[in-house]
C-alpha positions as CSV (number, residue, x, y, z in Angstrom):
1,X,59.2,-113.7,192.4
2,X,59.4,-113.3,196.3
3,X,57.1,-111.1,198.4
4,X,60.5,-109.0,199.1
5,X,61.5,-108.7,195.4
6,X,57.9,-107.6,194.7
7,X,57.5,-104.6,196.9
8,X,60.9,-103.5,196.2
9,X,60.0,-103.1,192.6
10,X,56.4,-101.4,193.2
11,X,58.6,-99.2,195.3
12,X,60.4,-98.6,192.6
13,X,57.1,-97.4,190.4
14,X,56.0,-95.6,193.0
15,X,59.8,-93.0,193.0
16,X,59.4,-93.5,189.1
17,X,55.4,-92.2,188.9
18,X,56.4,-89.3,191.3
19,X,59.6,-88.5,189.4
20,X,57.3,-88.3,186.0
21,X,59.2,-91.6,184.7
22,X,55.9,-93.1,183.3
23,X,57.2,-95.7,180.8
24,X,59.3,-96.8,183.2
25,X,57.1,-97.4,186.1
26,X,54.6,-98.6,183.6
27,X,57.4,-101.4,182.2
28,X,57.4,-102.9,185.5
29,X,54.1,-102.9,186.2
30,X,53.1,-105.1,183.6
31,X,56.0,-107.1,184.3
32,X,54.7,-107.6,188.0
33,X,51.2,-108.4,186.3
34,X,52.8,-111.4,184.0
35,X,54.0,-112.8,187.2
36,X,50.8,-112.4,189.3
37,X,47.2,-111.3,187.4
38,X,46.1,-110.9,190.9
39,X,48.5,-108.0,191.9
40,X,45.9,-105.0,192.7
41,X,48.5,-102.9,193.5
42,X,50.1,-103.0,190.3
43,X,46.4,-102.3,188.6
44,X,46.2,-99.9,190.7
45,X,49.5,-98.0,189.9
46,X,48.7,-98.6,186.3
47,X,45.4,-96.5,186.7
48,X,47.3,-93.9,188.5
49,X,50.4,-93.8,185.5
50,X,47.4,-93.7,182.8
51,X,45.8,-91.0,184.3
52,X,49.1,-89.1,184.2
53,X,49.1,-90.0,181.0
54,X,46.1,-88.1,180.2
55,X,44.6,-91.7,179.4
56,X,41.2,-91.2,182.6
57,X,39.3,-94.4,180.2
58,X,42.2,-96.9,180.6
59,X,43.0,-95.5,184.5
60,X,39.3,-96.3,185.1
61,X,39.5,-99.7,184.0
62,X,42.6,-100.5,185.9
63,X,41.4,-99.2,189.2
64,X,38.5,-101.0,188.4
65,X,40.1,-104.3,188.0
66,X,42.1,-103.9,191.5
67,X,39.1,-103.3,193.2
68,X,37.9,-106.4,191.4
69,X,41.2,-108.3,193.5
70,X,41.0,-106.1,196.5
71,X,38.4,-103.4,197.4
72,X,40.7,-101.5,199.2
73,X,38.8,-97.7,200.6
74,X,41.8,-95.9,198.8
75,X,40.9,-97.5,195.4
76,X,38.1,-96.0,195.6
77,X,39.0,-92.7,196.2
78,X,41.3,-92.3,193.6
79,X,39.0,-93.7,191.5
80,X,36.8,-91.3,192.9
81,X,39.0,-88.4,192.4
82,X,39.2,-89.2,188.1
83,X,35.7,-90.3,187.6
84,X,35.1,-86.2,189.5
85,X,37.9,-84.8,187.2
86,X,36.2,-86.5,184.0
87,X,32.7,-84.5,185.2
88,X,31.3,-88.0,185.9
89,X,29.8,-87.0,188.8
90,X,27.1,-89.9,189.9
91,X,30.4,-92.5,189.6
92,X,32.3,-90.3,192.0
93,X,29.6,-90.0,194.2
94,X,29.4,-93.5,194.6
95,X,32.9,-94.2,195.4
96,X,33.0,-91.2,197.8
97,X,30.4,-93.3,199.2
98,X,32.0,-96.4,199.1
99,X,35.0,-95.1,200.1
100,X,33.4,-93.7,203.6
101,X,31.8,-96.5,204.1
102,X,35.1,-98.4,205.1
103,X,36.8,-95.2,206.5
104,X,34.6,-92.3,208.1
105,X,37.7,-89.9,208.7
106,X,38.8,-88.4,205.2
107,X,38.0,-83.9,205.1
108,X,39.5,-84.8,201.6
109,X,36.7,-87.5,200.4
110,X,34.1,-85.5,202.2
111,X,34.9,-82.0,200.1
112,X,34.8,-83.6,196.7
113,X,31.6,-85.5,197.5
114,X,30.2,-82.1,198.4
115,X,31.5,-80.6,195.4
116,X,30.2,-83.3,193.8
117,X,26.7,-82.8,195.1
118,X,26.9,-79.5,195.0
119,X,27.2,-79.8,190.9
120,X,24.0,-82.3,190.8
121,X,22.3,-80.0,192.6
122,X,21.5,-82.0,195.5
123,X,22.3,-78.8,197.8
124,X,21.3,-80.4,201.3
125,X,24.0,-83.4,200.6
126,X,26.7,-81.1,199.6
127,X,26.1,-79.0,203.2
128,X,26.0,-81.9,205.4
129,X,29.8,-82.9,203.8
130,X,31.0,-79.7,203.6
131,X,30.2,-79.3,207.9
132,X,31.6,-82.9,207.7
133,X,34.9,-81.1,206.6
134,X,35.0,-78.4,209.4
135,X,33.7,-81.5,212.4
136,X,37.3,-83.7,210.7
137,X,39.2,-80.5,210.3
138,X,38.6,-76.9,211.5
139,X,41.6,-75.7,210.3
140,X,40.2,-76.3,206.6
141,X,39.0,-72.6,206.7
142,X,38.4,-72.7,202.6
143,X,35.6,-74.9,202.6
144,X,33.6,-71.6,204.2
145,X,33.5,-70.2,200.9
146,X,32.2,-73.6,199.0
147,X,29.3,-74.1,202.2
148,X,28.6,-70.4,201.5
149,X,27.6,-71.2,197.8
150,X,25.6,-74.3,199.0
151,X,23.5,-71.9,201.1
152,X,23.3,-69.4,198.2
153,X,22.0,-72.0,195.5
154,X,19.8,-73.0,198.4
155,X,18.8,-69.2,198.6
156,X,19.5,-69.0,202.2
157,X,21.1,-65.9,202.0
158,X,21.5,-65.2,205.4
159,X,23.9,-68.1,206.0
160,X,25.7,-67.4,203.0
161,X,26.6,-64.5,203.8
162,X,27.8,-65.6,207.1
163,X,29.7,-68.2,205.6
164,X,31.5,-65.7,202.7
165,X,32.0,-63.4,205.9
166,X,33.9,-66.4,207.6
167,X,35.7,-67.0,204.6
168,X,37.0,-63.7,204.0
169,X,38.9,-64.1,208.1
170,X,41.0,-66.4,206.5
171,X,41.4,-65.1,203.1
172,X,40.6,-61.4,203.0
173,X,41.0,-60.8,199.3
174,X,38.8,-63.5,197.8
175,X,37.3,-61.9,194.6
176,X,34.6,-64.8,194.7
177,X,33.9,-64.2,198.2
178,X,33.2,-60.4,197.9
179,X,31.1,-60.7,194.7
180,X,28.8,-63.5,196.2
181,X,28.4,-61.0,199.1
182,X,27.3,-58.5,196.8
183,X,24.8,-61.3,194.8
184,X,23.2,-62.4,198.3
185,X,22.7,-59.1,199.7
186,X,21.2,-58.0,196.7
187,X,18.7,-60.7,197.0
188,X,18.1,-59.7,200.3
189,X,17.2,-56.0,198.6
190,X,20.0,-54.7,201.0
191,X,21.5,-52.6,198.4
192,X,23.4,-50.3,199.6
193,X,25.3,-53.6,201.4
194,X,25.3,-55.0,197.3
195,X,26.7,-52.2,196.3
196,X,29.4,-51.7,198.7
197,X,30.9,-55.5,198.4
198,X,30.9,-55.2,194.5
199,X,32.6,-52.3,194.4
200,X,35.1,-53.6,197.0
201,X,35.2,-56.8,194.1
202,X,36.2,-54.0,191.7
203,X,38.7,-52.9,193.6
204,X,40.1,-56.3,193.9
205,X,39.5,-56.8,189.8
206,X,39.0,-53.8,188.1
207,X,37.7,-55.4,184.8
208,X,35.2,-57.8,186.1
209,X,32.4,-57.4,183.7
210,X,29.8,-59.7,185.7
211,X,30.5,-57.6,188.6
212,X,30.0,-53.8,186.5
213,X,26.8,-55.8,185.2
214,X,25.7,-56.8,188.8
215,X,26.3,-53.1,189.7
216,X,24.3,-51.5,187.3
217,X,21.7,-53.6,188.0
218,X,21.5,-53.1,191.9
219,X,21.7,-49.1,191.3
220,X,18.4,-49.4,189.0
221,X,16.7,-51.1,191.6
222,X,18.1,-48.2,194.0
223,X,17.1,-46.0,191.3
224,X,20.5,-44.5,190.7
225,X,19.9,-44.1,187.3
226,X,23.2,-42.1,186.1
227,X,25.3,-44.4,187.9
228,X,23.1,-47.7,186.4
229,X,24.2,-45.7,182.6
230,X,27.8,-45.5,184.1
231,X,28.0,-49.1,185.2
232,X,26.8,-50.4,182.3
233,X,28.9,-48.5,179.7
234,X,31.8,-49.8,181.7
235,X,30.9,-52.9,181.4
236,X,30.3,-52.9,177.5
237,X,33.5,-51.0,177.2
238,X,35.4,-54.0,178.4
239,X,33.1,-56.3,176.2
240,X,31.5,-54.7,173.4
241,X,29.1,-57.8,172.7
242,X,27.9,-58.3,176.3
243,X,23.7,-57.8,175.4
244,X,22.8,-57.9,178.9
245,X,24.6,-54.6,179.5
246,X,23.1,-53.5,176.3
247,X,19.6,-54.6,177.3
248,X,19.7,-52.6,180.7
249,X,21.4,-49.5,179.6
250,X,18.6,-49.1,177.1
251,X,16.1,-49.8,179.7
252,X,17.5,-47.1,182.3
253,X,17.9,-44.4,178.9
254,X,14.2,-45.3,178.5
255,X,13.5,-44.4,182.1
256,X,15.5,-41.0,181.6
257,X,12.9,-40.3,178.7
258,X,15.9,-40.8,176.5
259,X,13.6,-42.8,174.6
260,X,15.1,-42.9,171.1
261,X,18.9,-43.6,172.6
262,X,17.3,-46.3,174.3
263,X,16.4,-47.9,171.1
264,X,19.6,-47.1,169.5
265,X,21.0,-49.7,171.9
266,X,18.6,-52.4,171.6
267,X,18.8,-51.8,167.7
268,X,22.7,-52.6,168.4
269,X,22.0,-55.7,170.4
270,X,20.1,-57.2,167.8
271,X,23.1,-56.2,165.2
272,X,25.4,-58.2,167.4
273,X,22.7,-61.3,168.0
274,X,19.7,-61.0,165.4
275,X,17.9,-63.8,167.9
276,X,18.3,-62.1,171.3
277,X,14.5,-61.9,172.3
278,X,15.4,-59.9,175.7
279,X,16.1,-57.0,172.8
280,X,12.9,-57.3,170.7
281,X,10.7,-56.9,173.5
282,X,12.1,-53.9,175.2
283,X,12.6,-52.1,171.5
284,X,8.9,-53.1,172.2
285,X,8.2,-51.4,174.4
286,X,10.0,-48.1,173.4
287,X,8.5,-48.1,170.3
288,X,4.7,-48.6,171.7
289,X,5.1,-46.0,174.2
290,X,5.9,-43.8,170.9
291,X,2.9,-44.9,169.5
292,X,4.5,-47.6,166.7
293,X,1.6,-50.1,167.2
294,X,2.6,-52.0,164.2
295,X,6.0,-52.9,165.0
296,X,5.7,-52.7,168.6
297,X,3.1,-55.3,169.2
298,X,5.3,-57.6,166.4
299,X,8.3,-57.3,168.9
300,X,6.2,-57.6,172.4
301,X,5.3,-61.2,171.1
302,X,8.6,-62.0,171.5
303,X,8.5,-62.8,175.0
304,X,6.8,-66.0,174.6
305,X,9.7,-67.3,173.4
306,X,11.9,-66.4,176.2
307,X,11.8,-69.2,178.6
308,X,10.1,-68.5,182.0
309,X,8.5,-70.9,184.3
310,X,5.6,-69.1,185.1
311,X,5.0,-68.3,181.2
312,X,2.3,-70.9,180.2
313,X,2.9,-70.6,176.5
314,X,5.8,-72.9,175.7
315,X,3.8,-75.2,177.9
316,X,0.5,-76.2,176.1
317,X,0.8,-78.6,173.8
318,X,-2.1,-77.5,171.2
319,X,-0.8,-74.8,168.6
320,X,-0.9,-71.2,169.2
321,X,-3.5,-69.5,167.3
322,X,-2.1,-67.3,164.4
323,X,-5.2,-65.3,163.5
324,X,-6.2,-67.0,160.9
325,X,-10.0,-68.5,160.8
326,X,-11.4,-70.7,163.9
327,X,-15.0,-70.4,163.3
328,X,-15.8,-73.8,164.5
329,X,-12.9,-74.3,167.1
330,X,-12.7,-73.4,171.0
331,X,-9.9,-71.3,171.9
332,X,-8.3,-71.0,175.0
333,X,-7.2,-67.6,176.3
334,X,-5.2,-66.9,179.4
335,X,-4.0,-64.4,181.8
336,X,-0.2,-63.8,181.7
337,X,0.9,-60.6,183.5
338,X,-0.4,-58.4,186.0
339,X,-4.1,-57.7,187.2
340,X,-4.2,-54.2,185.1
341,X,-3.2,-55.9,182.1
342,X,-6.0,-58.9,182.5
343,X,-7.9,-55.8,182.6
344,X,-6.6,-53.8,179.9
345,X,-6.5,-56.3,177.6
346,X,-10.0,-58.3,178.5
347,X,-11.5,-56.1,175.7
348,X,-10.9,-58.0,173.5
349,X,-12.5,-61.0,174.4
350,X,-16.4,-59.5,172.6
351,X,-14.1,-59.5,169.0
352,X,-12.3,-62.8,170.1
353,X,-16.1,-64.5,170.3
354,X,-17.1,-63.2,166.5
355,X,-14.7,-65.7,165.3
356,X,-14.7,-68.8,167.4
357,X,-17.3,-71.4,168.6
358,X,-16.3,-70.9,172.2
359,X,-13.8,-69.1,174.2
360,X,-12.4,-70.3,177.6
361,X,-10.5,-67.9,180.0
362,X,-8.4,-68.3,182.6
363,X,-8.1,-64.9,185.0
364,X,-6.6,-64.5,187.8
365,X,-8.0,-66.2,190.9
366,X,-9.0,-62.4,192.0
367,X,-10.8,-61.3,189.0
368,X,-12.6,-64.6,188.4
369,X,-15.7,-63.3,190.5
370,X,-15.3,-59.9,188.4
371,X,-14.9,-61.3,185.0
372,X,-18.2,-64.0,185.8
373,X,-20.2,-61.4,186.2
374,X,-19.3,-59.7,183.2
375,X,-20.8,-61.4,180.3
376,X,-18.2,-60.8,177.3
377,X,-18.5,-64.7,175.6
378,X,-16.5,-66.5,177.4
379,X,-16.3,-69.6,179.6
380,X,-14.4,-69.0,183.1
381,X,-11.5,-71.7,183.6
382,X,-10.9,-71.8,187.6
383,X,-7.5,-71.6,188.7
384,X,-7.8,-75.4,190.3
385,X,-7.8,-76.8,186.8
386,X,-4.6,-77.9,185.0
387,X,-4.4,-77.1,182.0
388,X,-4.3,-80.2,180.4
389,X,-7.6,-81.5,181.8
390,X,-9.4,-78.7,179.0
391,X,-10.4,-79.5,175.6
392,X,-9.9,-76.7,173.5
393,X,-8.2,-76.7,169.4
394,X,-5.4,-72.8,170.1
395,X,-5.0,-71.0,172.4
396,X,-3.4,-67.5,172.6
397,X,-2.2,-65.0,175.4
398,X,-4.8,-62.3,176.6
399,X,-1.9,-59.9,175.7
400,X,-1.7,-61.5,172.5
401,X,-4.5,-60.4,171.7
402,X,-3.2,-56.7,171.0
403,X,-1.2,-57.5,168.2
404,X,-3.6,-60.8,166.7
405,X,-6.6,-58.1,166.4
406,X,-3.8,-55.8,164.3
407,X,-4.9,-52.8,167.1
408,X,-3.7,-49.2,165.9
409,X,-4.0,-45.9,168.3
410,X,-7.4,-45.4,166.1
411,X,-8.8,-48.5,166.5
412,X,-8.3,-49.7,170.2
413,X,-11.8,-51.1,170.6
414,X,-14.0,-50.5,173.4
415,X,-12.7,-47.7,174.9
416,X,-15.8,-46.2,176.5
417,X,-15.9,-48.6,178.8
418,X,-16.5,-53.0,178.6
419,X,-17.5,-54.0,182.2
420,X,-20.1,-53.9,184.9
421,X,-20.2,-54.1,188.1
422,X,-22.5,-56.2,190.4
423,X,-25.4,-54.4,191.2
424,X,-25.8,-56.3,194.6
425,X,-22.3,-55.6,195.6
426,X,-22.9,-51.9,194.4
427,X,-25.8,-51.0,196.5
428,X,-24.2,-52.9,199.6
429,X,-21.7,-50.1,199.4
430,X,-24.0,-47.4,198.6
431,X,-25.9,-48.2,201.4
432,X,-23.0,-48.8,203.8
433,X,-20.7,-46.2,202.7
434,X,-21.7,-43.4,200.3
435,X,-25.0,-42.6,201.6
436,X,-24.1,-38.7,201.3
437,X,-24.1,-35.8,198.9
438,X,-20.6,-35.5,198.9
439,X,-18.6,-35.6,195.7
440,X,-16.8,-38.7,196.1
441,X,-12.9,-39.6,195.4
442,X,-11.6,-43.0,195.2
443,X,-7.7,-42.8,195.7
444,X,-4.9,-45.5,195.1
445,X,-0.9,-44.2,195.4
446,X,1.4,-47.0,196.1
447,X,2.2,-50.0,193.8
448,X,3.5,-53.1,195.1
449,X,7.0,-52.2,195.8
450,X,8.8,-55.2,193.7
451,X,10.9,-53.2,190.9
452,X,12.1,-50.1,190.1
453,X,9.1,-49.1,188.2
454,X,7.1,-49.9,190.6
455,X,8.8,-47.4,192.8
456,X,9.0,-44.9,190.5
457,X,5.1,-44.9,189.8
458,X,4.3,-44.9,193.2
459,X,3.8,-42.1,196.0
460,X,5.8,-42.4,199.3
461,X,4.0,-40.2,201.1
462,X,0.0,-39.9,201.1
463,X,-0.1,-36.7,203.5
464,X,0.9,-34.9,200.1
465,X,-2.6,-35.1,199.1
466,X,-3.7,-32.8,201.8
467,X,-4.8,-30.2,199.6
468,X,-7.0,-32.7,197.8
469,X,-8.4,-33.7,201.0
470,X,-9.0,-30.1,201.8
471,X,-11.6,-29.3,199.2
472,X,-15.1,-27.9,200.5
473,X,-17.7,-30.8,199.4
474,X,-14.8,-33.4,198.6
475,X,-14.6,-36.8,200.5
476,X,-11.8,-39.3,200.1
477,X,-12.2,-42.9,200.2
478,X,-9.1,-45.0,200.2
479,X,-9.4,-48.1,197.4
480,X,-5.9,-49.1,198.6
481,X,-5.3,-52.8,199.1
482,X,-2.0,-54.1,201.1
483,X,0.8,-52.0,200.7
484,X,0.6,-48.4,201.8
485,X,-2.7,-49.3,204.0
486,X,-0.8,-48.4,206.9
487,X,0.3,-44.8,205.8
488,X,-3.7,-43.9,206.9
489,X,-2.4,-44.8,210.2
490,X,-0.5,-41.2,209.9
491,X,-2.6,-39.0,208.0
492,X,-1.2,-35.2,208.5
493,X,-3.7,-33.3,210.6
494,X,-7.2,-32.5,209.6
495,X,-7.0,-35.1,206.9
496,X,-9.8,-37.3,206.6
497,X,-9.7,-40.3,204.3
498,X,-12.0,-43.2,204.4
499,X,-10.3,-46.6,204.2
500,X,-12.3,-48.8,202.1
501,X,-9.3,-51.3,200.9
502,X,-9.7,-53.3,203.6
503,X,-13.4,-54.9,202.9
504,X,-12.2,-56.1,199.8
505,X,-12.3,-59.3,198.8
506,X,-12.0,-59.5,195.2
507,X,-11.5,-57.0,192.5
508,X,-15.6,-57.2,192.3
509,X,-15.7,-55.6,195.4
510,X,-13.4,-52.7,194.1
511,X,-15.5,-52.5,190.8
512,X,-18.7,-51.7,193.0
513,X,-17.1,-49.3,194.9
514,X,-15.8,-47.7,191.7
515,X,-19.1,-47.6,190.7
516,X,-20.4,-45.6,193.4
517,X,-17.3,-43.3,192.4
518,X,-17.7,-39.3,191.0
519,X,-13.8,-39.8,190.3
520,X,-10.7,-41.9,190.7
521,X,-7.6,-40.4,191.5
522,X,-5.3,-43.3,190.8
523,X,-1.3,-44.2,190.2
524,X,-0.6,-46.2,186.9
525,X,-2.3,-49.7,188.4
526,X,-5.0,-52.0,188.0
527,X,-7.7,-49.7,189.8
528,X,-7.0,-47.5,186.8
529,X,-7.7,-50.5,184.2
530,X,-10.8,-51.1,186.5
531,X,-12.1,-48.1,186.2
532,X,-11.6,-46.8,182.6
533,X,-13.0,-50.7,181.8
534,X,-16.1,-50.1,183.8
535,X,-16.9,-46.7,182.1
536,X,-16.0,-44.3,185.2
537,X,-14.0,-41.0,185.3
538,X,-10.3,-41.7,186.5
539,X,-7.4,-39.2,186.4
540,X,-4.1,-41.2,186.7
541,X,-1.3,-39.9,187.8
542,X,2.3,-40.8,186.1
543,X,6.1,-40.3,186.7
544,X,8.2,-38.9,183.9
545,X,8.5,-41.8,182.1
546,X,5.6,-43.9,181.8
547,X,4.7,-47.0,180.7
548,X,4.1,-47.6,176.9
549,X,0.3,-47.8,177.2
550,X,0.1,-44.3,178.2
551,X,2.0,-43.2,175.3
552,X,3.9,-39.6,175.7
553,X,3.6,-36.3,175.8
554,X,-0.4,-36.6,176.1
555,X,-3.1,-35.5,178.7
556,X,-5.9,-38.4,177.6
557,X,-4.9,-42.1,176.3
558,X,-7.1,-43.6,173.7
559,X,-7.3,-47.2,175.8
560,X,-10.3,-45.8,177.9
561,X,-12.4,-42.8,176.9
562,X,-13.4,-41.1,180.2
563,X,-9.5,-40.8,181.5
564,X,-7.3,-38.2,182.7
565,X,-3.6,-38.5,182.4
566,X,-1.8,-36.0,184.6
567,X,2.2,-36.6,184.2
568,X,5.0,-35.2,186.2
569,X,7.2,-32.5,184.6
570,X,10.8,-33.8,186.0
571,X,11.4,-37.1,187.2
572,X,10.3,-37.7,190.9
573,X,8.2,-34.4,191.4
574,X,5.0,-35.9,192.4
575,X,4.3,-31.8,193.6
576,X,3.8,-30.6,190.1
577,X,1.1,-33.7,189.4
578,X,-0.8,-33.0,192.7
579,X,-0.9,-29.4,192.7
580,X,-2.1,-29.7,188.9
581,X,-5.1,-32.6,190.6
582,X,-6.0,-30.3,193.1
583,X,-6.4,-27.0,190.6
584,X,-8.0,-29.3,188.3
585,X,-10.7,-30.5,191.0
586,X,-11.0,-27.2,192.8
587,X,-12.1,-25.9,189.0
588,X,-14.0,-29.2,188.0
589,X,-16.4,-28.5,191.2
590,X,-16.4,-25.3,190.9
């Protein structure tokens, strides 16, 4: 067969293949091969016609065996192109590769390798290919949107955001575009921007679920609470069975102080999904802050099962102790929230040592100093060692502990009070700071400012203390570490308040100034754990909804003896709980 005869019938395959005549073009293809085994083109078409076919196995092996013949670039990015379809993503990277290799100057090649990299997660790659499209052709405006989700995996939100912005020039309607927007702002905590671009998704797709879900969420960090409930009702009404929406409407009825609606829907999560742990420990919490130990601390242990990187649990390899009997064993116990509930739950720790050879704890890096001073039978684990470099036979969660020890509202042990503070450190600061007669007030008012709850239990404005401040005999020392230092920048006039937060180094520090204390006048945070676990008077001041250690509807909490619980009477009125402090102090001293 002459060279002429031979191109006019691959020609011929070629209109056959594009007019969908497959058998056809596939009859002369093996035709041309019995003439010539060496005919690469005729592999190649073969692959092409297979892949039509839905057959990507036998196209792969017939672009493979042109290759073999001829390693022409375009082989390889049509055998690119399938190897991508079939998900086999390192094989298409390689021919990409290959396939620039011989010719620099495909947009095409240089999209799907991003796409490709973008889907193994090698972010850096996909964004050099995807600027590699715009540099061979700037008229390729959709690629904007696919650098823009590069950038937000990367979570450099910034030039996502620019990138969706440039996207939605070219196509102003993009209902990916404008929910990304939303995502990456809300990342940013700009979310009122959030807001804004979902609902403008919403008005692109009315019954986007992941969008009424986003929604809700970014109004409970706002703390738009009825429109959080309205978002996600809508959302469950267009999927009863979505248990995310489920999971957060309960959380923001809970924050209402609809507290037994709030477990009606995480009762009808668990009805839908018996194994939804999310569920379990949120109906935790509701039922603990009414005062159901027994179930409640059964469901809180339920979070060690959800997985979270920074949860050490699912990562030790020696088995969790159960409660039974460890007389003769070491058990290892470590920290796994925040600093209040090291605190809180560190009580435990002089029970924990009846039963055990040896106990070694791991607190946080700033209660180390605290809890080595305090001798309660342990051994202290420094932060600096792994955790597989210690020999121990269980270990178990500090908050654990709670439900292992079977605790009931009658039985909370050591309430009165389980630490000390250094005497050094305490008269350093009594010599230093409170060498007067004065009765003295250590005040805290602002959580870190990371979640809605932290918000909520935290007080804006510190010059609404100024009738506190103006009590005959009363002087105010700040304990305030970080955020809200700088409100005693712009105390109201005639307000005096003595910033002690900033000499402290560790939470030993704090504990010897709450030593040298008359009373604490503290928000719902670990200077409230530190100073009903060293003994001291504290009055803590709550919003509406608390936390489910304070329980409800009570003025003392049976977690520390000498404590105060002042709570406001409608959500947000931080007046009603200072005006009751200051009434309270003004008759105390009286």
């Amino acid at each position: 067969m002459n060279i002429d005869t031979v191109q006019e019938k691959l020609n011929t395959v070629i209109q056959y293949q594009q007019a969908g005549k497959l058998q056809e073009a596939e009859v002369i293809c093996n035709e041309l091969l019995k003439n010539n085994s060496e005919n690469d083109v005729a592999f190649y078409l073969l692959g092409l016609i297979s892949y039509q076919n839905s057959k990507p196995d036998l196209a792969i092996e017939y672009i493979k065996k042109a290759i073999t013949i001829n390693p022409d670039e375009y082989y390889f990015k049509d055998l690119g192109n399938i190897y991508f379809d079939c998900n086999k993503l390192d094989e298409s990277i390689i021919c990409y590769e290959k396939f620039i290799n011989l010719n620099r100057d495909d947009a095409e090649v240089y999209l799907n390798l991003g796409k490709a990299f973008s889907l193994k997660n090698r972010i850096d790659e996909a964004i050099h290919c995807y600027k590699k499209v715009l540099e061979l052709e700037p008229s390729f405006t959709g690629i904007y949107f696919d650098l823009g989700l590069a950038y937000q995996n990367k979570r450099e939100f910034n030039e996502a955001i620019r990138c969706y912005q440039l996207s939605l020039n070219y196509e102003r309607n993009s209902i990916a575009a404008h929910y990304n927007l939303g995502l990456s702002y809300y990342e940013l905590h700009k979310l009122d921007d959030a807001v804004s671009y979902f609902k403008k998704t919403l008005e692109l797709t009315p019954n986007y679920i992941d969008v009424y879900y986003s929604l809700g969420h970014t109004y409970y960090c706002i703390g738009d609470l009825n429109n959080t409930i309205n978002s996600y009702k809508m959302a469950i009404k267009l999927d009863p069975c979505h248990k995310k929406s489920y999971v957060m409407l309960g959380m923001a009825l809970y924050d209402i102080g609809e507290i037994e609606e709030s477990i009606k829907y995480y009762q009808k999560v668990l009805e839908i999904d018996p194994d939804y742990l999310e569920a379990y420990v949120c109906l935790s919490q509701a039922l603990l802050l009414k005062g159901d130990f027994e179930k409640g601390w059964e469901y809180f242990e339920k979070r060690l099962y959800i997985p979270r990187k920074e949860l050490r649990f699912s990562t030790l390899s020696k088995p969790a102790w159960d409660g039974s009997t460890i007389d003769n064993k070491t058990i290892y116990i470590y920290y796994e929230q925040g600093f209040g509930d090291t605190i809180q739950f560190a009580r435990y720790l002089p029970l924990l040592q009846q039963k055990c050879s040896k106990i070694i704890f791991r607190p946080q890096i700033e209660l180390e100093t605290l809890f080595e001073q305090n001798n309660l039978g342990y051994k202290i684990i420094n932060n600096s060692v792994l955790d597989n470099n210690l020999e121990y036979d269980v270990h178990a969660s500090l908050m654990s502990l709670a439900y292992l020890f079977k605790t009931k509202i009658d039985n909370i042990p050591f309430s009165e009070g389980y630490l000390k503070a250094d005497p050094q450190k305490v008269a350093f600061y009594k010599e230093n700071y409170f060498n007067n007669k004065d009765f003295k007030i250590g005040l805290v008012w602002q959580a870190k400012n990371i979640f809605y709850r932290d918000l909520i239990r935290s007080i804006s404005d510190i010059n609404i203390f100024k009738d506190v401040t103006h009590i005959p005999g009363v002087k105010i020392y700040s304990l305030q570490k970080g955020n809200g230092e700088k409100q005693l920048d712009n105390l109201a006039n005639e307000m005096e308040i003595i910033n002690l937060g900033k000499t402290f180094k560790d939470f030993s520090d704090t504990a010897a100034v709450i030593e040298n204390m008359d009373l604490i006048i503290t928000i719902d945070t670990s200077v409230a754990h530190l100073s009903g676990a060293l003994g001291k008077p504290a009055w803590v001041l709550l919003p509406y909804v608390s936390e489910f250690r304070w329980l409800m509807d009570r003025e003392d909490t049976p977690w520390y003896k000498n404590m105060r619980l002042f709570r406001q009477n409608i959500s947000g009125n931080w007046d009603y709980v200072i005006s009751n402090v200051a009434n309270s102090l003004k008759t105390k001293l009286s």
